[in-house]
C-alpha positions in Angstrom: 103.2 109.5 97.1 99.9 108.6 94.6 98.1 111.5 94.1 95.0 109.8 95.6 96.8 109.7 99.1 97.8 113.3 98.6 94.3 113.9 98.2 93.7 112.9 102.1 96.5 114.4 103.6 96.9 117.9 104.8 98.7 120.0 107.9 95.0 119.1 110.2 96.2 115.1 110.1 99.9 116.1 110.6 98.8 118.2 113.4 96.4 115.2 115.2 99.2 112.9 114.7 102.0 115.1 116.3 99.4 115.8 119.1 99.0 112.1 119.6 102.9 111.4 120.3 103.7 115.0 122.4 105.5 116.4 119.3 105.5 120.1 118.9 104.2 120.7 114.8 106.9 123.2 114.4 109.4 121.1 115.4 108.4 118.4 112.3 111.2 118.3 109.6 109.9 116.1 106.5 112.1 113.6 105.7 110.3 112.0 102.8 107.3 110.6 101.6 107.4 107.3 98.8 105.4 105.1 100.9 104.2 106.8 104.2 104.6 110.7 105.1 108.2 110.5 107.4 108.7 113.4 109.7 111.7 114.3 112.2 110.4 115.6 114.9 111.6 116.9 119.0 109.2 115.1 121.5 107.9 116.5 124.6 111.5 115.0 126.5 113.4 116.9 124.0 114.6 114.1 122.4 114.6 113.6 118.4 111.8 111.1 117.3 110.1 110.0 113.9 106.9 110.2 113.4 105.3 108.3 110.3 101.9 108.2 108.5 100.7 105.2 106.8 97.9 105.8 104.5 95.1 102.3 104.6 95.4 102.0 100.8 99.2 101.2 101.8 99.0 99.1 105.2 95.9 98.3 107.3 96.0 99.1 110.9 96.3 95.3 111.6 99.5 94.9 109.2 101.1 97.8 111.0 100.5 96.6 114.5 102.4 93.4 113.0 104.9 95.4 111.9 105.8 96.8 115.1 105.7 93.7 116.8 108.1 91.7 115.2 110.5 95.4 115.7 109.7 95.2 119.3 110.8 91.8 119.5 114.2 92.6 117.9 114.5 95.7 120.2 114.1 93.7 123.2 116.7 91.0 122.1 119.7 94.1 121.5 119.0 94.3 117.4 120.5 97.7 116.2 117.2 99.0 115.3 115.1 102.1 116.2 112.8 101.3 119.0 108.9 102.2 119.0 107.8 104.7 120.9 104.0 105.2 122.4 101.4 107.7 122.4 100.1 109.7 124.6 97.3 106.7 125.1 100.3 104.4 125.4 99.2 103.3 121.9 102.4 102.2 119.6 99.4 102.8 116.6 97.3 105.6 116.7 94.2 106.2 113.8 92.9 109.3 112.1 90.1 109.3 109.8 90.3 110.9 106.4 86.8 111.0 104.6 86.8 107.5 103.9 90.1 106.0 104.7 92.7 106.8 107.1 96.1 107.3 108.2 97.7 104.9 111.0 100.5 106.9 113.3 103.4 105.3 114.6 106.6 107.0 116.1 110.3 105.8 116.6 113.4 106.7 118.5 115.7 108.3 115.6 119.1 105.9 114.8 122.2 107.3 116.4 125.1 108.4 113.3 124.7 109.4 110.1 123.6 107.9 106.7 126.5 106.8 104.2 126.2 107.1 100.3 127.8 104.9 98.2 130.4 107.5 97.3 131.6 108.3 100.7 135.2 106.8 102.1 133.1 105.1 105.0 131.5 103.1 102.1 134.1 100.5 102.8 135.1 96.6 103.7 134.7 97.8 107.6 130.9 98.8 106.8 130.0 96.1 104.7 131.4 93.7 107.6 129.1 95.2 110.0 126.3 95.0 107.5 126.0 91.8 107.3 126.7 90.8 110.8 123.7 93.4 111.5 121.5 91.4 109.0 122.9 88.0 110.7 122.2 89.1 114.0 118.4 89.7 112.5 118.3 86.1 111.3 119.8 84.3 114.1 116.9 86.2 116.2 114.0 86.0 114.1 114.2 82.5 113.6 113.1 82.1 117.5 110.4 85.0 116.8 106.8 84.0 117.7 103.8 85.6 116.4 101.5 85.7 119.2 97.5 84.7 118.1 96.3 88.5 118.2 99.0 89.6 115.8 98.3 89.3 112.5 100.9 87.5 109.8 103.2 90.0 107.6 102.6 88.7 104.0 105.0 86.4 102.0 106.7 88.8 100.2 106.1 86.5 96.4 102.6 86.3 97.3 102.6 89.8 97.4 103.7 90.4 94.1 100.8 90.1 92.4 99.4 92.6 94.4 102.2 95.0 95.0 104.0 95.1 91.9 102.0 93.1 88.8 99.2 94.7 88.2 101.7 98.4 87.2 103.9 96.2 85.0 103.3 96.9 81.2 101.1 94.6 79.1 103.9 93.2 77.7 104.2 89.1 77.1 107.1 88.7 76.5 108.5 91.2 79.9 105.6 89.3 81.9 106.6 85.7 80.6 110.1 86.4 81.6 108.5 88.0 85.2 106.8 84.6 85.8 109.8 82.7 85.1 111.6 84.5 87.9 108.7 84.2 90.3 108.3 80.6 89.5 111.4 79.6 90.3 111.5 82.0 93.6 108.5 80.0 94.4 109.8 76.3 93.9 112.2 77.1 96.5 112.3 75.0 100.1 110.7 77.6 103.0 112.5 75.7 106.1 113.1 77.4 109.0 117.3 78.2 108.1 115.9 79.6 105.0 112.6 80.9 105.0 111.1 83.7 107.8 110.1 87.1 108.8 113.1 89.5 106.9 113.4 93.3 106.7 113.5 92.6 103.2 114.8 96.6 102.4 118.4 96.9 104.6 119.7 99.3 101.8 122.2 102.1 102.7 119.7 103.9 102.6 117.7 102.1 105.5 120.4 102.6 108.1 122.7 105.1 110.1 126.3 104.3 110.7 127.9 105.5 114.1 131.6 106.0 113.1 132.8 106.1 117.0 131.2 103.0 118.1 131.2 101.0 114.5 127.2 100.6 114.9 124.6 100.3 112.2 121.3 101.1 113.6 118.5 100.1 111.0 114.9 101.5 110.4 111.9 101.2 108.3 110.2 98.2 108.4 107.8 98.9 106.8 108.8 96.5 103.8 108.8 93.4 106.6 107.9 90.4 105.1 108.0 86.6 105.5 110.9 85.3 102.6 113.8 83.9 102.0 116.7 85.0 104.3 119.0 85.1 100.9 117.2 88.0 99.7 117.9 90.2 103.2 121.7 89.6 101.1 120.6 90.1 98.0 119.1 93.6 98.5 122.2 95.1 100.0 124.4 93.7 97.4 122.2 94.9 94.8 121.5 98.9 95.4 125.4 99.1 96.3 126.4 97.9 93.1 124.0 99.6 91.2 124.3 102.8 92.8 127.9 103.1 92.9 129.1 101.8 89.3 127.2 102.1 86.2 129.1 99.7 84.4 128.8 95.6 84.3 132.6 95.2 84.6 132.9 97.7 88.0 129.5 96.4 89.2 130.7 92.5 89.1 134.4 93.7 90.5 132.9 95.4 93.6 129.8 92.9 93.9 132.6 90.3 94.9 134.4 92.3 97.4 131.3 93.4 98.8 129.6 89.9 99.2 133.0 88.2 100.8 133.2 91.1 103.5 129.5 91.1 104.3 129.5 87.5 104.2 132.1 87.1 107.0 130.0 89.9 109.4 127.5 87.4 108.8 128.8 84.5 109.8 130.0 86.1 113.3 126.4 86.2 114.1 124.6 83.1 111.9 126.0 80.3 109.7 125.5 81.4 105.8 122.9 78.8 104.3 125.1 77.2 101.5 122.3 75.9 99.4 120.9 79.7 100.0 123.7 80.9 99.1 123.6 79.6 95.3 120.2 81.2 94.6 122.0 84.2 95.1 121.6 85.4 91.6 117.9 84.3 91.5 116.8 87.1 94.0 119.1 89.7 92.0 116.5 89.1 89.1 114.0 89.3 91.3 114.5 92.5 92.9 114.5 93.4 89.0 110.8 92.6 88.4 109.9 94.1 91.7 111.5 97.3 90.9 110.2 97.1 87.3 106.8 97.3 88.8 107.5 99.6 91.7 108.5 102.3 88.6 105.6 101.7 86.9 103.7 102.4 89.5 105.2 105.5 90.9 106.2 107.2 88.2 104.2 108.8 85.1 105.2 106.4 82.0 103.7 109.1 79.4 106.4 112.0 81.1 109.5 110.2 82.3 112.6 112.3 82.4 115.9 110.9 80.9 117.0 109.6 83.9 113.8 107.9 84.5 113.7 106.1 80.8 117.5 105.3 81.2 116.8 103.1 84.7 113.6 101.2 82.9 115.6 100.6 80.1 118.4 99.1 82.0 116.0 96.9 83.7 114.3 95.9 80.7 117.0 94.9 79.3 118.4 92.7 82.2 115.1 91.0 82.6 114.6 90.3 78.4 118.4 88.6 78.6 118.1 87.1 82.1 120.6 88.2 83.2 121.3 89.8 87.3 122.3 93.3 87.9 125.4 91.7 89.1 127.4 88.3 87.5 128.8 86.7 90.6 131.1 83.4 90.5 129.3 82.4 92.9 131.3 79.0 93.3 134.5 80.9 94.3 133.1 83.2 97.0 131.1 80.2 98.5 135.1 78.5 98.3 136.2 81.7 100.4 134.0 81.4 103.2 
């Protein structure tokens, strides 16, 4: 978290917002903290429960609300996501001032299962098939999705770059020319309704549990929601498996193949795969380059990276100077498989 959020935040909010939802503050576990404070917590049922703080510099209140929405609606409709849960007001957003700004409160019902790393023997064909007919399921639903007038629009997720991610990349012409190529091209693209909607835009492994016993993927933070192109909700997936589990182009374009034909056919169980989509595949593997590109610069000190740190901007910088993707698909022979 920025050090200007830290500034606001201290155990007196934690303790309003735990208050609000019935959730004892010695039961709160933190779980993490990159964009919102995320606590684990035991509700007043007994039952385990998130509770998450969402600083206004990050969200307004109105963008939240939004947020939870659009989860409520997939909830509703049997998506494998964690339900919202209300305060003691009945509220599913609760506000606490902090000097100036504040901090909107929001709890969940915690997924069922465990997480999986990319080095773990679940990390398989069977999960990546569920994966994507998890993220199909999503599409099929949120194409009938219908934002009521009092709800306010998520943001297009390119539109947002400028805001979210350009203004922390490094004055660099020749790194931003190359950045404006990829956006450009992002934004030339069609937006009808079997490509183009309201996405999770962030279904990582990272952003899911996986239930072993009844082969379910329940998914969580939304916070990332955004109205783009359905391709990307493939991209992202595809992307932080690769990169997380090989560090070498040869592995990465290996596995990024297996991966993509097994995910593919979960998909397809639930929605039919967008062939046009499909071949922009590697467009929004370049993208989620600049984004991250940005995201680093933004979180991280540039004047005291660690080697690790300097290795991953490197890589990047690289990939986005040759433009080339994290992965090099043949994308022509999977689209043949399906």
């Amino acid at each position: 978290m920025e050090q200007e959020v830290e500034q606001y935040f201290n155990d007196d909010i934690l303790l309003q917002a735990a208050t609000a939802y019935q959730i004892p503050f010695t039961s709160l576990i933190k779980l993490g903290s990159f964009e919102n404070y995320v606590f684990q917590g035991i509700n007043s049922h007994g039952k385990e429960v998130i509770l998450r703080l969402t600083h206004s510099s990050h969200r307004t209140e109105e963008q939240v609300e939004s947020e939870l929405h659009w989860l409520s609606y997939l909830h509703k409709n049997d998506a494998p996501v964690c339900g919202c849960l209300p305060s003691i007001k009945g509220n599913f957003v609760e506000t606490i001032q902090s000097e100036d700004t504040a901090f909107f409160v929001s709890s969940f019902e915690k997924a069922i299962g465990c997480p999986v790393k990319v080095t773990d023997s679940l990390f398989d064909n069977t999960l990546f098939y569920k994966w994507g007919e998890t993220i199909g399921r999503f599409h099929r639903l949120t194409v009938n999705y219908t934002r009521p007038d009092f709800i306010t629009k998520r943001p297009d997720l390119v539109e947002e770059y400028s805001k979210q991610f350009a203004p922390f990349l490094p004055n660099n012409q020749k790194v931003l020319s190359k950045v404006s190529e990829v956006l450009q091209a992002v934004k030339g693209l069609p937006k009808s309704p079997a490509r183009y909607g309201l996405i999770h835009s962030d279904v990582h492994s990272g952003n899911f549990f996986y239930d072993e016993a009844t082969g379910k993927i329940t998914v969580f933070d939304f916070d990332d929601c955004s109205y783009h192109h359905f391709i990307s909700d493939i991209a992202i997936p595809l992307y932080y498996s690769a990169w997380l589990k090989y560090d070498n182009q040869h592995d990465r374009n290996s596995f990024g193949h297996e991966f993509l034909m097994h995910f593919l056919k979960g998909y397809q169980t639930e929605r039919s795969i967008h062939i046009e989509s499909l071949k922009e595949i590697l467009l929004f593997l370049k993208l989620r380059d600049c984004e991250l590109y940005g995201v680093f610069h933004k979180k991280w000190d540039t004047n005291n990276l660690n080697d690790r740190q300097k290795g991953l901007l490197n890589e990047i910088y690289q990939r986005i100077m040759n433009d080339q993707p994290l992965i090099q698909l043949n994308v022509k022979r999977i689209i043949q498989s399906l």
